[in-house]
C-alpha positions as CSV (number, residue, x, y, z in Angstrom):
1,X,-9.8,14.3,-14.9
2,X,-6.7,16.5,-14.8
3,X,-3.8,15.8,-12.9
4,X,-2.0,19.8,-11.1
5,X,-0.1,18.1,-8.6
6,X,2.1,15.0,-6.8
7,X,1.9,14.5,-3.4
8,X,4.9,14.1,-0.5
9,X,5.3,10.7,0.9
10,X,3.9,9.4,3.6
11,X,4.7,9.1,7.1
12,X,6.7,6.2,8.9
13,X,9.6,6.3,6.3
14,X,11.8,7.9,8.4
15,X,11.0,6.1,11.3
16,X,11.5,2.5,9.8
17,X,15.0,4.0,8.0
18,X,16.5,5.4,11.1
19,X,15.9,2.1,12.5
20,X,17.1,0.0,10.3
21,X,20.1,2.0,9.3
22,X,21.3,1.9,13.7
23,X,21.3,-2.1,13.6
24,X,24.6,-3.5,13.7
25,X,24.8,-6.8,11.8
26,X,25.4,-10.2,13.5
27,X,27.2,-13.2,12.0
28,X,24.6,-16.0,13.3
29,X,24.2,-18.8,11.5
30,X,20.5,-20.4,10.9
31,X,19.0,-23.3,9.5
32,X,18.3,-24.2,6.1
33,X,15.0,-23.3,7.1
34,X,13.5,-21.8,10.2
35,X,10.9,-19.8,11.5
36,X,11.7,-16.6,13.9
37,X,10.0,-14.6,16.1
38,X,10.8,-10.5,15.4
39,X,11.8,-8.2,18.2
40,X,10.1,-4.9,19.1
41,X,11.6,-1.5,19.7
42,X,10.3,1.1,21.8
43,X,9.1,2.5,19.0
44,X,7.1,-0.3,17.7
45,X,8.8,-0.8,15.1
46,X,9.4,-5.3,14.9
47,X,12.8,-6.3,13.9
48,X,15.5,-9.5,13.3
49,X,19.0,-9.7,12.2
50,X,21.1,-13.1,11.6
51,X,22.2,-15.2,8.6
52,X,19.9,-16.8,6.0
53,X,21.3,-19.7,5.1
54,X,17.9,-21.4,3.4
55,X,14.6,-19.9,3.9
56,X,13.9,-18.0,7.1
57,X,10.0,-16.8,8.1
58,X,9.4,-14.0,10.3
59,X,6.5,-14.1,12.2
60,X,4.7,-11.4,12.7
61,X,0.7,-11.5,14.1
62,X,-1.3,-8.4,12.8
63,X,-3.7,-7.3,15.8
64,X,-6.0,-4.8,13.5
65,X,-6.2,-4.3,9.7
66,X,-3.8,-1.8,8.2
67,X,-0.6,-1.1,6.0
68,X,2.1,-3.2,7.2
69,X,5.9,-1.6,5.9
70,X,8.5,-3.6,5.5
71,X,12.4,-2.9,4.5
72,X,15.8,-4.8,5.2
73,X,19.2,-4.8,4.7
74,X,22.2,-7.3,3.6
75,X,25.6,-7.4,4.1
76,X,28.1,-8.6,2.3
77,X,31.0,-10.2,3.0
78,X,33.1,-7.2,1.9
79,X,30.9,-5.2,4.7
80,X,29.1,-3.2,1.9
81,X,25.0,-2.9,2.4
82,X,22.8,-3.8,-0.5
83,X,19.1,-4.4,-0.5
84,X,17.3,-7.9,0.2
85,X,14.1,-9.4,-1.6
86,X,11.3,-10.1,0.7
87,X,8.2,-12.2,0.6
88,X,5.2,-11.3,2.4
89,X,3.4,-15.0,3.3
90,X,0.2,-15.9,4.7
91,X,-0.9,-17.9,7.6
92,X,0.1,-20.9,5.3
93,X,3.7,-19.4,4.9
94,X,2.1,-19.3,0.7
95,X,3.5,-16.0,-1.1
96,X,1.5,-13.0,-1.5
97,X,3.4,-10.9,-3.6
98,X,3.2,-10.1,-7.2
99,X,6.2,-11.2,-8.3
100,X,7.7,-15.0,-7.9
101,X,11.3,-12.9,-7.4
102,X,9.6,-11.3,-4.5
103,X,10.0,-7.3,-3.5
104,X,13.6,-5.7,-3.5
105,X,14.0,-3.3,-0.6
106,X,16.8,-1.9,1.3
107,X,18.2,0.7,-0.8
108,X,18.4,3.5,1.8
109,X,15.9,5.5,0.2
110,X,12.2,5.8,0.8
111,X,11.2,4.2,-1.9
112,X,13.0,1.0,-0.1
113,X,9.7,0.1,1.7
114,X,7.4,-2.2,0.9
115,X,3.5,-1.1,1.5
116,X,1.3,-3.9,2.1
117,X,-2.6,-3.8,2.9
118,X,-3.3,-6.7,5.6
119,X,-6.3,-8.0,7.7
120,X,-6.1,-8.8,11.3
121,X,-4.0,-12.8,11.0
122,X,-0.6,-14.2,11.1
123,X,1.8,-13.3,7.9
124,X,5.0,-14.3,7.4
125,X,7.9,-12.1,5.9
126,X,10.5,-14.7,3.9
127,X,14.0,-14.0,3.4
128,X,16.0,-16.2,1.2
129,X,20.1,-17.3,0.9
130,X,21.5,-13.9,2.7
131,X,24.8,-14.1,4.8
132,X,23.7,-11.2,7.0
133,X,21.2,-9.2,6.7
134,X,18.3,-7.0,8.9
135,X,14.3,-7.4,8.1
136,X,12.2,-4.8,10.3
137,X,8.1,-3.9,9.7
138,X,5.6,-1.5,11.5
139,X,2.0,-1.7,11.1
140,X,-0.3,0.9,11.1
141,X,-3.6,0.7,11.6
142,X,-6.1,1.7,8.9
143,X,-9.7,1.3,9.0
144,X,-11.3,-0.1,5.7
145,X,-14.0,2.3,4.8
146,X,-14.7,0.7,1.0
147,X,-17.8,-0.5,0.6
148,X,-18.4,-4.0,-1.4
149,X,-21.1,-2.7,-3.8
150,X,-22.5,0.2,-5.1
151,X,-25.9,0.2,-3.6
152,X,-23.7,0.3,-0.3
153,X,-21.8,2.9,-0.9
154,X,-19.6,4.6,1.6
155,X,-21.0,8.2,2.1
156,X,-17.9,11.0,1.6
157,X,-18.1,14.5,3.1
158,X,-17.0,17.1,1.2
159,X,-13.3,17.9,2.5
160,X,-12.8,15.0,4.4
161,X,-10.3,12.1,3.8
162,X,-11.4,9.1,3.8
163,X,-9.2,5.3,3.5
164,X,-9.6,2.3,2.6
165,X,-7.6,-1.0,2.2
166,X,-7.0,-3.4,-0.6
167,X,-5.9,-6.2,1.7
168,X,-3.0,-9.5,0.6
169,X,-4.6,-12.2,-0.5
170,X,-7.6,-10.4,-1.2
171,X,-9.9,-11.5,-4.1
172,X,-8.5,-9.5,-7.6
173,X,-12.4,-9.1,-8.2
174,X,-13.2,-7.2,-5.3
175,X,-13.9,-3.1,-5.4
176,X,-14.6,-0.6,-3.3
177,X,-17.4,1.8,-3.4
178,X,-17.7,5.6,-2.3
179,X,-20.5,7.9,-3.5
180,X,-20.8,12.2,-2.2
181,X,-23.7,14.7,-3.4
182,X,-22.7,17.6,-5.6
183,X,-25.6,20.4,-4.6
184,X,-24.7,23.0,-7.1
185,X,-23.0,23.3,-10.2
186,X,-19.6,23.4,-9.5
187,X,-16.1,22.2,-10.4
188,X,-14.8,19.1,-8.9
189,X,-11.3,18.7,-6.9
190,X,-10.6,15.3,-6.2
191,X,-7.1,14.4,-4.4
192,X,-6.6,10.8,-4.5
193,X,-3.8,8.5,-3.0
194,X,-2.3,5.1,-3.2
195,X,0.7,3.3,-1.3
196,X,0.8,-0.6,-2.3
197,X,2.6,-3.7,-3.8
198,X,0.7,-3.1,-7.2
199,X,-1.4,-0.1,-9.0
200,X,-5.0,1.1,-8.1
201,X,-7.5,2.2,-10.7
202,X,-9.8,5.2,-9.7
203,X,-13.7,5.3,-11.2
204,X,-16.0,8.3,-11.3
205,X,-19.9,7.9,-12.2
206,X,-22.7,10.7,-11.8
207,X,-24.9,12.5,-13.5
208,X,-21.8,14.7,-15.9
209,X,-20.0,10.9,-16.2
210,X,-23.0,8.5,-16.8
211,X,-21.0,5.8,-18.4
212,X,-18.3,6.1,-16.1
213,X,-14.4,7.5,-17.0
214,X,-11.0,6.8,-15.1
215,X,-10.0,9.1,-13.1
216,X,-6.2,7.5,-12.8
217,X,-4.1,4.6,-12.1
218,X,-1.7,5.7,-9.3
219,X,1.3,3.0,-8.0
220,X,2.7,4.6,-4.8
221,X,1.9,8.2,-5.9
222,X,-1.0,10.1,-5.4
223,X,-2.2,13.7,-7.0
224,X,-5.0,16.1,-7.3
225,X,-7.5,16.3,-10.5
226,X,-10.8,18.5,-11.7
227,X,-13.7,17.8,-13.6
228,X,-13.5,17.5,-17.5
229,X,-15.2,16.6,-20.5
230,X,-14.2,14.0,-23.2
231,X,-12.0,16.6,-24.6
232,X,-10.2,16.6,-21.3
233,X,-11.7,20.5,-20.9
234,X,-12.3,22.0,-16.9
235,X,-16.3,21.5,-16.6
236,X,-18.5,22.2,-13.8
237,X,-20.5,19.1,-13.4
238,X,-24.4,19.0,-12.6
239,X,-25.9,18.4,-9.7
240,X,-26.6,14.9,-8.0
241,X,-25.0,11.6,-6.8
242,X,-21.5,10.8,-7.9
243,X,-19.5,7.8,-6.9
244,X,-15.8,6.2,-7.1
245,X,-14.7,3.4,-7.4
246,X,-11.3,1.8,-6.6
247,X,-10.0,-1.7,-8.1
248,X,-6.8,-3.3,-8.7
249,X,-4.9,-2.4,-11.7
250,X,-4.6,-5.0,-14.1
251,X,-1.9,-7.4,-15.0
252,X,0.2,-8.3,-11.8
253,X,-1.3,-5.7,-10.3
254,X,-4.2,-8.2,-10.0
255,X,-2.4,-9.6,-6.8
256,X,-1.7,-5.5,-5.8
257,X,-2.2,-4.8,-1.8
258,X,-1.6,-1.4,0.1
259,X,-4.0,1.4,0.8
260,X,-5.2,4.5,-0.7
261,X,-7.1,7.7,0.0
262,X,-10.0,9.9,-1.0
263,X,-10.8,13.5,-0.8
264,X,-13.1,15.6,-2.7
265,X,-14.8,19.6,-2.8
266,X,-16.1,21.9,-5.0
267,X,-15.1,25.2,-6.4
């Protein structure tokens, strides 16, 4: 497939930024370790400032399945802000990132936020060791469309977005199915996004792709691709059932979360 174009970030950026960047830092101390219930705005948006001094949990309990955000602030004790490394835990308080070090966010940009696919449970968001510092998340819900197999694949209509989640904690094995019908021969425009912890590989299979080619690996990005042949030439492709499918990347991106997005029509 070929790639014509990037698309804008998402919504809620602004929102969780204009939030965060209003709080005025405390100087309460904590325990070496504790666990803390989060506030919530009128927004929705949950929040919790105070000292770190240990390990500190903040609950939060995730009523439907969806993309939880998450950024924070520190400051330091010359009053400058820096960014802060999070841990998004389970129910058991075990880590679900990626990475041991955690995720760095805070860095008053939008790239600051952490995207995280999650299932209806308890999580826990860990801070570590900061003087002061701010931790605020929003959930929004997103229903997971992905179907487990092929056989039951998720039907797409043709110029209709469809989501679908790659939840924390899920199983690194596990991909999502989608299949359309192509009823003439035509070229195909697919626009795919993903927003997660961790890359996403994108599948196409039909009739003009019998063995299957990759579409992309996308990590927070998204664009918009057409059909091509193994010389990476703009084809029309034939008739019939096509489906995608959408796995973790590999590597760390194993452990990836978030949630990404599907689109497809014919010219």
């Amino acid at each position: 497939m070929k790639r014509r174009k990037i698309l804008s970030k998402k919504q809620l950026v602004l929102v969780m930024l204009a939030v965060l960047l209003s709080f005025v830092f405390g100087t309460t101390a904590m325990a070496a370790s504790k666990t803390v219930n989060m506030k919530k705005d009128t927004n929705g948006t949950l929040y919790y400032m105070g000292s770190a001094e240990g390990t500190v949990y903040h609950k939060i309990t995730v009523k439907k399945d969806g993309v939880l955000l998450v950024s924070g602030f520190s400051k330091t004790g010359s009053g400058s802000t820096r960014g802060v490394n999070i841990w998004l835990c389970n129910s058991k308080k075990k880590s679900l990132e990626i990475k041991s070090a955690g995720t760095y966010v805070g860095s008053q940009t939008a790239e600051s936020f952490s995207y995280y696919g999650v299932k209806k449970g308890t999580y826990y968001i860990k801070v570590k060791n900061q003087p002061y510092y701010c931790v605020a998340a929003r959930v929004q819900t997103v229903a997971d469309k992905g179907a487990s197999s092929k056989g039951k694949a998720t039907t797409i209509k043709q110029n209709k977005t469809i989501k679908g989640l790659m939840p924390a904690g899920e199983s690194a094995t596990k991909a999502d199915w989608y299949k359309f019908k192509v009823t003439s021969k035509k070229v195909l425009n697919l626009k795919l996004q993903a927003l997660g912890t961790g890359s996403f590989r994108f599948y196409l299979y039909g009739p003009s792709y019998k063995n299957g080619i990759l579409i992309d690996t996308l990590l927070n990005t998204g664009g918009e691709y057409v059909s091509v042949n193994s010389r990476r030439a703009k084809i029309k492709v034939k008739p019939g059932t096509y489906y995608i499918k959408v796995v973790r990347g590999t590597g760390k991106s194993k452990k990836a979360s978030g949630f990404y997005s599907v689109r497809w029509n014919l010219k």
